[in-house]
BALUMLO-632699 format. One record per residue (C-alpha): x, y negated, z negated. Coordinates in steps of 0.1 Angstrom, whole numbers, plus 5000, padded with zeros to 4 digits. Layout:
# BALUMLO-632699
XYZ ...
# end
This chain:
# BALUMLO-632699
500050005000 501449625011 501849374980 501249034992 502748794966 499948534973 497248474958 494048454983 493448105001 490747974973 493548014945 496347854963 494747614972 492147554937 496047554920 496847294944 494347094938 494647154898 498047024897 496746714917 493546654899 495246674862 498346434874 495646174884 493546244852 496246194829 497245894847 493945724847 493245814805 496245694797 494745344815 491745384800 489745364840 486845604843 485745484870 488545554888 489345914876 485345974890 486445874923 489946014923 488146384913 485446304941 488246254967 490246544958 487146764957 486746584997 489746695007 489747024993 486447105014 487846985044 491547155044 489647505034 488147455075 491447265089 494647355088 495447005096 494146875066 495247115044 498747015056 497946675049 496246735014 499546985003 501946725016 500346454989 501046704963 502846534934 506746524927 507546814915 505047044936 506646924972 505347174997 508647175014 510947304988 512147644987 508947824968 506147574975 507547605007 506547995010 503447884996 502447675018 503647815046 501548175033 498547965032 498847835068 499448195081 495748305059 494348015075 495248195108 493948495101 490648405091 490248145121 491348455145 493848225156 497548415172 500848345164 503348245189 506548415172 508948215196 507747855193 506047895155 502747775168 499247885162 497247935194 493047965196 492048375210 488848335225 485548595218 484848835240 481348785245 479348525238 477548565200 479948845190 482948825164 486048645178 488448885192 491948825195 493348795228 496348605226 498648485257 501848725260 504348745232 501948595207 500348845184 497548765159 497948605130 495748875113 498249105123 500948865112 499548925077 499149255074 502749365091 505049285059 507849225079 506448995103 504948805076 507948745057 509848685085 506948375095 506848275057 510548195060 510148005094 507447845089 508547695054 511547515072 509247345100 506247235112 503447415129 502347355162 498347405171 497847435208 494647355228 491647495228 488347565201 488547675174 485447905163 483047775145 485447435139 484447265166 486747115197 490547105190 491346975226 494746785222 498246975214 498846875179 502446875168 503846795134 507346665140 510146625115 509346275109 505746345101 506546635076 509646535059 510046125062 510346125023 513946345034 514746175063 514745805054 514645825015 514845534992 517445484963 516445334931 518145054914 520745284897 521045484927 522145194942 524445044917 526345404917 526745424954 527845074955 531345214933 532145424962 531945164993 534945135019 534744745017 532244445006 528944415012 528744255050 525944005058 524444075099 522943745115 519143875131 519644075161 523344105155 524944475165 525644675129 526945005150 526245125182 526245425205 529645575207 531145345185 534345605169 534645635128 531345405129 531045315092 527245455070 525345135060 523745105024 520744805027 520544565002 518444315018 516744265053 516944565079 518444755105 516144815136 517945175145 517645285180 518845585202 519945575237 521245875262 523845835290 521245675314 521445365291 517145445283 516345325243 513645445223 513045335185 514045545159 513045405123 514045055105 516245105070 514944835047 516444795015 517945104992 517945285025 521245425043 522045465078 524145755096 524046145105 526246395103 528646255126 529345965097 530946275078 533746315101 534145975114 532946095153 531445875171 527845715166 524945935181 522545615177 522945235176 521544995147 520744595152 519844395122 516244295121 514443985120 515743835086 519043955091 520844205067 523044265040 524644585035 527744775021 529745015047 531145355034 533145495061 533645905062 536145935033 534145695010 531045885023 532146185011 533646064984 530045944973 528546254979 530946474958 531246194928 527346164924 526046524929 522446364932 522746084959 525246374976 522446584979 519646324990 522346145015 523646525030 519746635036 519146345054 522146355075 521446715081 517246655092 518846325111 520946545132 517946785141 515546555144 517946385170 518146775190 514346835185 513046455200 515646435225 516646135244 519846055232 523546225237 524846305268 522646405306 523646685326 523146655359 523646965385 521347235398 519947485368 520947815366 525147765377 527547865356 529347585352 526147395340 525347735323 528547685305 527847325294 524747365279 525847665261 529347435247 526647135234 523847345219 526547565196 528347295187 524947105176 525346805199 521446665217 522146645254 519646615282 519446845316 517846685352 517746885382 520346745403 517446825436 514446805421 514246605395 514046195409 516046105382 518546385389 518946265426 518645915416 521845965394 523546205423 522945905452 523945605425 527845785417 528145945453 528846285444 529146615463 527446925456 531147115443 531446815422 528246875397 527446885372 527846575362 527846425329 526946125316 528446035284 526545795260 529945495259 529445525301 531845795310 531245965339 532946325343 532346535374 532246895368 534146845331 535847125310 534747205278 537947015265 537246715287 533146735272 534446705239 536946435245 534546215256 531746305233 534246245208 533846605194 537246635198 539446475168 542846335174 545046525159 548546375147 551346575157 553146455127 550646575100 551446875081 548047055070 548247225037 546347525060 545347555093 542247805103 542247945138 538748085143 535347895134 533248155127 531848245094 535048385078 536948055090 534447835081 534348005043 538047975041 537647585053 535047525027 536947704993 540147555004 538747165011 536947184982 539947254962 541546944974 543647105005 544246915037 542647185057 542447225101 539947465116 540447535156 538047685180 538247745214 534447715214 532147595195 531447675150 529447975142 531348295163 529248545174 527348475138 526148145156 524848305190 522348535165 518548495165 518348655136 520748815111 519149045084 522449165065 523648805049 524248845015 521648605001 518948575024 516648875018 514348795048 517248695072 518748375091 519048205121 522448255135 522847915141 521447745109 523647925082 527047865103 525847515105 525047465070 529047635064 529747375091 528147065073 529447235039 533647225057 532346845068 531146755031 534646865017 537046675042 538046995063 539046845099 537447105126 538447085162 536647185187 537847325214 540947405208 542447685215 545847795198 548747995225 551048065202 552248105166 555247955157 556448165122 560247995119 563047785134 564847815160 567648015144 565548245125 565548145090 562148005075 560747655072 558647465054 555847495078 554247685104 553647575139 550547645160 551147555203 548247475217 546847545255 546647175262 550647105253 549646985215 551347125185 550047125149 551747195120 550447365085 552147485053 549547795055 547847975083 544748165082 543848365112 539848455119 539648465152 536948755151 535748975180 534948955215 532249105234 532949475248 532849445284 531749675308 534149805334 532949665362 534749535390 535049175395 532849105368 534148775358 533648625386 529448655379 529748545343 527148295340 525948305373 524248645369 525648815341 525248665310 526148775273 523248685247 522548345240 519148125238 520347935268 521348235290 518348405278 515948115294 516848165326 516248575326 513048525314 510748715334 513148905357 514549205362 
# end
């Protein structure tokens, strides 16, 4: 027999709406207002009605839960995300496994019980909650993201006729842009890089591509923040008012700006805490560390998720070099846009405006204006500014050669003991850990991970600590001693591009490789017909043989 460890849909949600009702009741005794605590208990009762017969509004009611009951930490999370999945089921709606979206099946006949019949890889979400594994595995997806409801009726709901999508602003704003208190503010201002800067209206506070761009703290006026993608097109982000902060993860590593920021109307005053301050802030004051490195984190995938900012590809889908490309940006968690060099009219705009021939694409379009035709991966990351500079001088206290989960472990215990540490990859963070849809074995995560989100959080984690990682970089030869033979007091890694670094220590993780078949000439179809498992490669063999 299954054990669900929910209670049914009327006591998740009656306990919801407990913890609600007594918060307001308390608060309105203690200011002696009856009248108020009537109508706050008539309003809760409203909206309890309503989100038992619409998932959208029971989102909305659960995510106006008090502190302390947020739907969106790790158990209220499950909670909530168990008691969209019982919504499902009793709305006979399916569940789109892929996407994490809820989809309307349709009755068979008209007047008889809804049946599920659900487009092709969805299954129903009555199934979903019976099949254990399923249902843990959606519990656990779902409680990281939103939901997605696609068109259609709902029976017995009435008309649901426009694709409703709850995006990472909408869900988890209170994360993304939070607010410090006063004291919050008075501790982050021990850690800044430099004085508090004043920004005439209009005037430029960072911009797109701008290299070790600086994290603003607000203390008065605004920054209107903006992003903008290799074509030069804008589109608004948010506005940080005052005890708000500005920056991603790229303002851990000092790479360059992924977004530009103008001061508003009034003006602004701020403080700037470039990377080493920034991190310095985030490991003195263990609770503004975690409020600024969430943010960061839910910056940096909001940025992937809404697109429009990064670099634009521009060649003909399904080639290997743009193949390759796409693959090198989406492992190593940079946004980037794709047009169809022939039919997309942007694409051919683009292709007309620079000139270029067909063995010269892809093209990319870097956001600082750079134009590379048919770049390496080295020559993407250079200009993305991925790449650090490394000085050939520096001696690392270790250097790490391999960026998978191993690499990244030894990067993280040895920064955060205060080491100068260097991690190189020839490819992107992550390993063949990265390129997982799903890993089930992790010590610690009893329903499984996403591949790419727990080498990203060891990524952030080596970022967070003051490990330099760069990517791609890929190391020829080990140097162990001088020229004569005797030892020295460092080791010497040659690189493939003629660069040298130096390290006192040298750890070596350079995993696996994929097992080849032995078939002839095989390289010479990699990417452009044979491809080895990865969410880009897997889109275009979807539905062929």
């Amino acid at each position: 027999m299954r054990k669900f460890r929910v209670a049914p849909l009327a006591t998740a949600l009656t306990t919801a709406c407990a913890v609600l009702f007594i918060t307001a009741a308390s608060a309105t005794a203690a200011e002696n207002e009856p009248e108020k605590q009537a109508s706050a208990a008539e309003r809760t009762a409203q909206e309890l009605e309503l989100a038992r017969t619409n998932p959208l509004a029971l989102h909305d009611f659960l995510k106006r839960m008090p502190k302390g009951a947020d739907p969106h930490n790790h158990l209220d999370g499950a909670v909530y995300a168990e008691t969209f999945i019982r919504v499902g089921a009793e709305d006979e709606l399916c569940v789109d496994t892929t996407a994490k979206a809820f989809s309307k099946s349709q009755p068979t006949e008209a007047g008889s019980e809804p049946q599920p019949v659900c487009e092709a890889g969805d299954v129903p979400a009555a199934e979903a909650y019976k099949n254990q594994r399923l249902y843990d595995g959606l519990v656990d997806s779902f409680s990281m993201r939103g939901f997605v409801f696609r068109g259609g009726h709902r029976a017995g709901r009435g008309p649901l006729n426009r694709r409703v999508a709850m995006s990472l602003v909408e869900t988890r704003a209170h994360q993304l842009f939070p607010v410090l208190d006063a004291g919050q503010i008075e501790t982050a201002k021990r850690f800044a890089s430099g004085p508090a800067r004043d920004f005439a209206p209009g005037e430029i506070v960072f911009d797109v591509g701008e290299g070790h761009a600086p994290a603003w703290l607000v203390l008065k006026g605004s920054i209107d923040v903006v992003r903008r993608d290799g074509l030069d097109r804008e589109a608004a982000i948010t506005t940080h008012h005052a005890g708000q902060f500005s920056g991603e993860v790229s303002q851990l590593a000092g790479r360059e700006s992924l977004a530009s920021g103008r001061a508003g109307a009034e003006g602004c005053t701020a403080f700037p805490f470039d990377a080493a301050h920034v991190r310095a802030l985030m490991i003195g004051s263990a609770e503004i560390g975690e409020i600024m490195m969430r943010a960061f984190i839910l910056r940096r995938v909001g940025l992937l998720e809404e697109g429009g900012v990064g670099s634009v590809l521009v060649g003909t889908p399904g080639t290997a070099d743009l193949t390759r490309l796409e693959g090198f940006l989406r492992r190593n968690g940079y946004p980037y846009t794709v047009l169809d060099a022939v039919n997309d009219a942007d694409g051919r705009a683009v292709v007309e405006r620079f000139g270029v021939l067909v063995d010269e694409l892809p093209l990319m379009l870097c956001p600082n204006g750079t134009v590379l035709k048919r770049p390496t991966d080295a020559e993407a990351g250079a200009c993305l500014g991925i790449t650090p500079e490394l000085n050939p001088d520096t001696v690392f206290d270790m250097a790490v050669v391999g960026a998978g989960p191993a690499g990244l472990a030894a990067a993280v215990y040895g920064a955060s003991e205060g080491l100068s540490v260097l991690v190189l990859d020839s490819r992107a963070f992550g390993g063949q850990a990265g390129a997982s849809a799903r890993i089930e074995n992790y010590f610690g995560f009893p329903t499984g991970i996403d591949g790419m989100k727990l080498t990203a959080r060891a990524f952030n984690q080596a970022l967070k600590f003051g490990a330099e990682i760069a990517i791609p970089l890929e190391v020829a030869k080990l140097d162990c001693g001088s020229s004569g033979g005797t030892s020295c007091d460092s080791l010497k890694l040659e690189l493939t591009n003629g660069q040298a670094v130096r390290a006192k220590t040298v750890v070596i993780a350079s995993g696996a490789r994929y097992r080849r078949p032995p078939i002839p000439n095989l390289a010479e179809f990699e990417g452009a017909g044979a491809y080895w498992a990865s969410p880009v490669e897997a889109k275009l063999c979807a539905g062929k043989r």
